[in-house]
FINU-771813 format. One record per residue (C-alpha): residue number from 0; residue in one letter; x, y, z. Coordinates in nm, 3 decimals, decimal comma. Example, Ala and Ser with C-alpha at 12.3 -4.5 7.8 and 13.67 -1.06 7.14 Angstrom:
seq=0 | type=A | u=1,230 | v=-0,450 | w=0,780
seq=1 | type=S | u=1,367 | v=-0,106 | w=0,714
***
This chain:
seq=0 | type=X | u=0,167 | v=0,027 | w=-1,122
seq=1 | type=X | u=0,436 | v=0,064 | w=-1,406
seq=2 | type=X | u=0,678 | v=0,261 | w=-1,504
seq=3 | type=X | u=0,894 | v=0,250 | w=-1,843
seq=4 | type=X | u=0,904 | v=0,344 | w=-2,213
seq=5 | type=X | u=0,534 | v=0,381 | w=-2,374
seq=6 | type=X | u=0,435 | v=0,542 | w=-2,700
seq=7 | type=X | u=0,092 | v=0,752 | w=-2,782
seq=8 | type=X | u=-0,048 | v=0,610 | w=-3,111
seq=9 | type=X | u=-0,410 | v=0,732 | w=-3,227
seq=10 | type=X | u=-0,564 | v=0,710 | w=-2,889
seq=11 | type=X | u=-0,400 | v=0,446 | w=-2,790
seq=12 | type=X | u=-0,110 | v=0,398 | w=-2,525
seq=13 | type=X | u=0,139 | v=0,112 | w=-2,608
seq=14 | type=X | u=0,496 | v=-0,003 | w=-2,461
seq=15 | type=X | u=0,664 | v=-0,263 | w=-2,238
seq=16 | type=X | u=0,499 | v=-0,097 | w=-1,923
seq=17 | type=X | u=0,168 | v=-0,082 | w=-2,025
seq=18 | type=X | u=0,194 | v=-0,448 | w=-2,137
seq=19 | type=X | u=0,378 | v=-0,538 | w=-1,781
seq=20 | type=X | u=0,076 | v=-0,343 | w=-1,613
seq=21 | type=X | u=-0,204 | v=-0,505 | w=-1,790
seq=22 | type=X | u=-0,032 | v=-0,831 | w=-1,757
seq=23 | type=X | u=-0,082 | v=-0,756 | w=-1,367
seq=24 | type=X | u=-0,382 | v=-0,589 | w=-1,400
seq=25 | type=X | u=-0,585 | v=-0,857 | w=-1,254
seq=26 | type=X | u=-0,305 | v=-1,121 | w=-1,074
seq=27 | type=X | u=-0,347 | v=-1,034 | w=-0,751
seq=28 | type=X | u=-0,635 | v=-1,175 | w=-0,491
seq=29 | type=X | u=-0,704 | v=-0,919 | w=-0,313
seq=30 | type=X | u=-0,781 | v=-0,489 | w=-0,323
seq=31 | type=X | u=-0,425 | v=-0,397 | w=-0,414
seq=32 | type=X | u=-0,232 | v=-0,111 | w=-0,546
seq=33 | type=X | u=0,085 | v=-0,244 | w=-0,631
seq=34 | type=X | u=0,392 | v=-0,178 | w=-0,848
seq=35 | type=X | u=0,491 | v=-0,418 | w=-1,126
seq=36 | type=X | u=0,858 | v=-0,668 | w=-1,021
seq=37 | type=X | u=0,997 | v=-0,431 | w=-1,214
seq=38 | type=X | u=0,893 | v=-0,089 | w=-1,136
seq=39 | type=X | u=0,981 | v=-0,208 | w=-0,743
seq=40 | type=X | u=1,334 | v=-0,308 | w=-0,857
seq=41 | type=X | u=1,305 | v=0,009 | w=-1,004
seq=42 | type=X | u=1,197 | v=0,230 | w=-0,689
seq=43 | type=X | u=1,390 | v=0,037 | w=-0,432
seq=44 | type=X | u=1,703 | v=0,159 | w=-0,685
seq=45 | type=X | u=1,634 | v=0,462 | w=-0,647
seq=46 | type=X | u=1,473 | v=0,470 | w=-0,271
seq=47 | type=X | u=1,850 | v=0,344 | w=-0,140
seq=48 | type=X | u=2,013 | v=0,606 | w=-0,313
seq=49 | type=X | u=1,762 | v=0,858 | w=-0,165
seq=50 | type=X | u=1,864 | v=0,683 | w=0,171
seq=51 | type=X | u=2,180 | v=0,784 | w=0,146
seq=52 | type=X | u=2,111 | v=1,141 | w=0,054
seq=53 | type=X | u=1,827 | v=1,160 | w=0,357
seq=54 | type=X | u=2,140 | v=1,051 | w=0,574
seq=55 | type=X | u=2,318 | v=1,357 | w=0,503
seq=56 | type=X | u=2,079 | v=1,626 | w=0,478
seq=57 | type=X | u=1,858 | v=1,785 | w=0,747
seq=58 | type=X | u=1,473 | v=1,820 | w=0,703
seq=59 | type=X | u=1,460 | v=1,483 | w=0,464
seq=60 | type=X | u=1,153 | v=1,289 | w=0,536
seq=61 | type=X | u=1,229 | v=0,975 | w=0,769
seq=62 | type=X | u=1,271 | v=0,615 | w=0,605
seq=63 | type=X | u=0,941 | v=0,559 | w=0,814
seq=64 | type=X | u=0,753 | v=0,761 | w=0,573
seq=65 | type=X | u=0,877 | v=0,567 | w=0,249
seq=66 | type=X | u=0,786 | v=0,267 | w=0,418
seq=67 | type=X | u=0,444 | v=0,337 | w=0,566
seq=68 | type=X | u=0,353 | v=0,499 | w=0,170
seq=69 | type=X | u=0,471 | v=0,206 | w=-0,015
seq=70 | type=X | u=0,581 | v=-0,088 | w=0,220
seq=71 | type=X | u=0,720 | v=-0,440 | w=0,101
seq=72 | type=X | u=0,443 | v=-0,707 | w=0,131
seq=73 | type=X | u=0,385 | v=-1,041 | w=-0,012
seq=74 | type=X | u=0,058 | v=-1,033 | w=-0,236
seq=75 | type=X | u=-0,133 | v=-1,317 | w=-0,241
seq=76 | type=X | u=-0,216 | v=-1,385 | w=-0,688
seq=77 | type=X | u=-0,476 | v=-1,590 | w=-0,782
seq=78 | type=X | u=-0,260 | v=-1,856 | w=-0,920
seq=79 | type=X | u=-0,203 | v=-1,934 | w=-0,563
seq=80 | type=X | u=0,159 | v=-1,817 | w=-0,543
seq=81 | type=X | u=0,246 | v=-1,495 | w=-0,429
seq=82 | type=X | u=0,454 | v=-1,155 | w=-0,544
seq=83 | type=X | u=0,682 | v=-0,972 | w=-0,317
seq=84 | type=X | u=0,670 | v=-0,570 | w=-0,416
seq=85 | type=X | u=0,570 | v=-0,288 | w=-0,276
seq=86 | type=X | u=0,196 | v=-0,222 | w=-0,221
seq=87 | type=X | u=0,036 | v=0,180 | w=-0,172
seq=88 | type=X | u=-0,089 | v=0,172 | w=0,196
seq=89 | type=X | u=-0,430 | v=0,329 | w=0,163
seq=90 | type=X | u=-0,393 | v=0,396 | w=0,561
seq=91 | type=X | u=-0,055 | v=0,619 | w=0,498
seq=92 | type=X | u=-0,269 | v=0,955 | w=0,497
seq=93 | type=X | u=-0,488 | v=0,770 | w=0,788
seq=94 | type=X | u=-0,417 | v=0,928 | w=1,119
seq=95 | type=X | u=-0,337 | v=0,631 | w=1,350
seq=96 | type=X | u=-0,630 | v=0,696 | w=1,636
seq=97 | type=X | u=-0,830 | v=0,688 | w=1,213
seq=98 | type=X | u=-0,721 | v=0,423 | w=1,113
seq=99 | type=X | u=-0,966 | v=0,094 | w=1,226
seq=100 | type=X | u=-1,266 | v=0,306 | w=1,200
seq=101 | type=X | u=-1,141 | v=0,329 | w=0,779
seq=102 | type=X | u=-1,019 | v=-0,026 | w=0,754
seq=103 | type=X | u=-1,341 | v=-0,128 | w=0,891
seq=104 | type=X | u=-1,536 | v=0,077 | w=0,632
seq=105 | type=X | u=-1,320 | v=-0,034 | w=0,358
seq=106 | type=X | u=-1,416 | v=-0,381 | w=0,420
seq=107 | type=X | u=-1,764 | v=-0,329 | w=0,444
seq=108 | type=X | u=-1,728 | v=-0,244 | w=0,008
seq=109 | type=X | u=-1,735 | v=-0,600 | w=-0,038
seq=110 | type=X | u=-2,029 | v=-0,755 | w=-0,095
seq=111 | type=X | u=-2,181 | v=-0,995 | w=-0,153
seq=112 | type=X | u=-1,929 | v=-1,214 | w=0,065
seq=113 | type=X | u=-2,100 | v=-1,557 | w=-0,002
seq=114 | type=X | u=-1,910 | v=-1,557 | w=-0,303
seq=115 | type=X | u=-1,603 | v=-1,787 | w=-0,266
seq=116 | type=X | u=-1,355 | v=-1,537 | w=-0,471
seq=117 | type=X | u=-1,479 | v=-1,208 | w=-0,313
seq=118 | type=X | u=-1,453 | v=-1,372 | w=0,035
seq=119 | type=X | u=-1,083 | v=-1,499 | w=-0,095
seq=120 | type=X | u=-1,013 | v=-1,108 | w=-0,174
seq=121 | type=X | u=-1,161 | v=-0,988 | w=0,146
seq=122 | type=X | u=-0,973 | v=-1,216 | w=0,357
seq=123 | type=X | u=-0,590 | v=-1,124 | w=0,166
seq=124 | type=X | u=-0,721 | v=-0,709 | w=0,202
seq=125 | type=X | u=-0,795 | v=-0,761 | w=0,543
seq=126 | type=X | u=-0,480 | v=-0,896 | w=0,634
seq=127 | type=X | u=-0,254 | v=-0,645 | w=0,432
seq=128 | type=X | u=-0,450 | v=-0,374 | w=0,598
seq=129 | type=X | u=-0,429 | v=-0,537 | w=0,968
seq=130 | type=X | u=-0,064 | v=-0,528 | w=0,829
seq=131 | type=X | u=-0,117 | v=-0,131 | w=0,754
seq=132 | type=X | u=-0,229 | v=-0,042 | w=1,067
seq=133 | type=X | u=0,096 | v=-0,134 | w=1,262
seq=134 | type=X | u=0,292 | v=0,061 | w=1,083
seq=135 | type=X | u=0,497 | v=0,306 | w=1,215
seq=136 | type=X | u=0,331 | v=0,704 | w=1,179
seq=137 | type=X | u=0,546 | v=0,955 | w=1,036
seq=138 | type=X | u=0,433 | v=1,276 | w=1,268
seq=139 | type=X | u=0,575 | v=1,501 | w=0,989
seq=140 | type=X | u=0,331 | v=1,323 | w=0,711
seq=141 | type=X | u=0,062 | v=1,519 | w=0,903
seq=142 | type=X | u=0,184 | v=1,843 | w=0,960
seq=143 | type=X | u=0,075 | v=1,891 | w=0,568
seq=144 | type=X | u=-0,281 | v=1,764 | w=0,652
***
């Protein structure tokens, strides 16, 4: 994910984010939703002054809930080094007792694992999402659901 200047030309979409994003596109090794270095920097700008304004006003979601939507997490690239940002947890809307009955059916989308890259990819989703699962649940994320 990026976020920055872009420009509509024809039918085309052009700008420094959509350049950062498709420069990203395909970096990491693994199933991975993830926002560009610089969108994080971005976010994490604007999530600690949000902190600071949940602080001091009643009813604000908890930090909990920013974390468990978009934690930090260290994704594994394919050029064997790795990117620290912040990833979308596809377990945030999971409730928790949920939550290893969808992890295990997410896994079960990759096939066929005697492929050395797709069992590379498997192996880095699994552990971000038994990462997921121990996150802290936010009881008012569910009151919406």
């Amino acid at each position: 994910m990026s976020v920055g200047d872009f420009q509509i030309e024809d039918e085309f979409v052009i700008g420094p984010a959509i350049d950062e994003a498709a420069e990203l596109a395909n970096a990491a090794e693994g199933a991975f939703c993830w926002m560009t270095p610089g969108t994080c920097a971005q976010f994490d700008a604007i999530y600690h002054e949000w902190q600071e304004f949940a602080r001091q006003t009643p009813g604000c979601p908890s930090q909990e809930y920013v974390e468990t939507l978009a934690p930090r997490y260290k994704i594994p690239l394919k050029n064997g080094g790795f990117c620290e940002s912040r990833v979308v947890n596809p377990l945030a809307a999971c409730r928790p007792e949920h939550r290893e009955k969808f992890v295990k059916e997410l896994l079960n989308t990759f096939v066929p694992l005697d492929n050395g890259a797709v069992m590379r990819k498997h192996e880095n989703t699994q552990q971000f999402l038994r990462f997921a699962v121990t996150l802290p649940a936010d009881p008012a994320m569910f009151q919406r659901l």
